[in-house]
N, C-alpha and C positions, 0 to 999 in steps of 0.2 A: 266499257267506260263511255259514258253519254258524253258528247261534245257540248263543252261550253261558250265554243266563240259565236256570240249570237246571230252572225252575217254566216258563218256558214253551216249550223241547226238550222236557217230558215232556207239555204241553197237548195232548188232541187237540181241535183247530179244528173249531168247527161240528157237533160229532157228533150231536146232534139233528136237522139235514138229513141227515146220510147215512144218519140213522135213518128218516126217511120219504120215502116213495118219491115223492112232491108231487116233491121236488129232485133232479131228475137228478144221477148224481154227479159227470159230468163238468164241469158247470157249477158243483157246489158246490166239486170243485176247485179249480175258476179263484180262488172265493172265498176258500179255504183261501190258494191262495199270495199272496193279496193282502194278507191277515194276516200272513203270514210274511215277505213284504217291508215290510214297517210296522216290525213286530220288527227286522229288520236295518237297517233305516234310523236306528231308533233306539239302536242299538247301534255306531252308523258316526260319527255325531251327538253322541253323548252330549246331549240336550237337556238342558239344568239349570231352564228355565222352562216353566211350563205354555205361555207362547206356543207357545214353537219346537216343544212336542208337538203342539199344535192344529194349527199348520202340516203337522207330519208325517200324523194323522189326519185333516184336511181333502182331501191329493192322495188317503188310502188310501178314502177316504169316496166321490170323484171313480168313482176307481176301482168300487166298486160302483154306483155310479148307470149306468156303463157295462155293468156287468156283468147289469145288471136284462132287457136288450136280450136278451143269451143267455138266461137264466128264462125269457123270453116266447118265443122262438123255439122253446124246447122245449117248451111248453107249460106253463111254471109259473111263476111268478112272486113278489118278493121281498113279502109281505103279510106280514098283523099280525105274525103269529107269528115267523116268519121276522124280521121287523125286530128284534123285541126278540130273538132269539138273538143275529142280527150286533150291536147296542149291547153286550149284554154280553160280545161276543169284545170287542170294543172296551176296553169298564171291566177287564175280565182282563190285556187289554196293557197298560193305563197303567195300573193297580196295583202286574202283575208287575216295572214299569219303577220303582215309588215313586212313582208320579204318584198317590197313595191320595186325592189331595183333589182330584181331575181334575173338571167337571162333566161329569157325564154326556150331556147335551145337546151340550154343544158339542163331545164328543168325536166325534160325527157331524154337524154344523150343517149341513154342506152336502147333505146325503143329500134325494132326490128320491125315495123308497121309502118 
């Protein structure tokens, strides 16, 4: 499903990893399209309450706590820095979405990184 929200089709995800070489990029890949199925899910959904977002960023949050496992098998891994860029791909999606009063915490609650 192509994304139609036009602020986030022209986002580039994560470009601060691809910008340093800490993050492999095939791993930051993975991370990119986990963002991008977050996006479609939300756009499949229409959520109208902050729950049913937090549910949709809870599984995409799952999703990187798995994805940490790759970071570490190539030798890098998802630390400080790296965290606070993925919350703010985070706060960027439920912004781009009108979710402007989203908490930021709980838009990753589940995150183990």
């Amino acid at each position: 499903m192509p994304i139609t929200n036009q602020q986030v089709a022209g986002h580039e995800f994560l470009r601060q990893m691809y910008d340093d070489s800490y993050f492999p990029d095939h791993v930051v890949d993975q991370g990119r399209a986990i963002l991008l199925r977050l996006c479609e899910r939300i756009e499949e959904g229409q959520p109208s309450a902050l729950d049913a977002l937090y549910a949709l960023t809870e599984a995409a949050t799952e999703e990187f706590n798995l994805l940490e496992r790759e970071f570490e098998a190539a030798g890098s891994g998802i630390e400080t820095v790296a965290r606070e860029w993925i919350c703010a791909e985070f706060r960027f999606v439920a912004s781009a979405y009108g979710f402007v009063d989203a908490d930021a915490e709980e838009l990753t609650a589940g995150r183990d990184w």
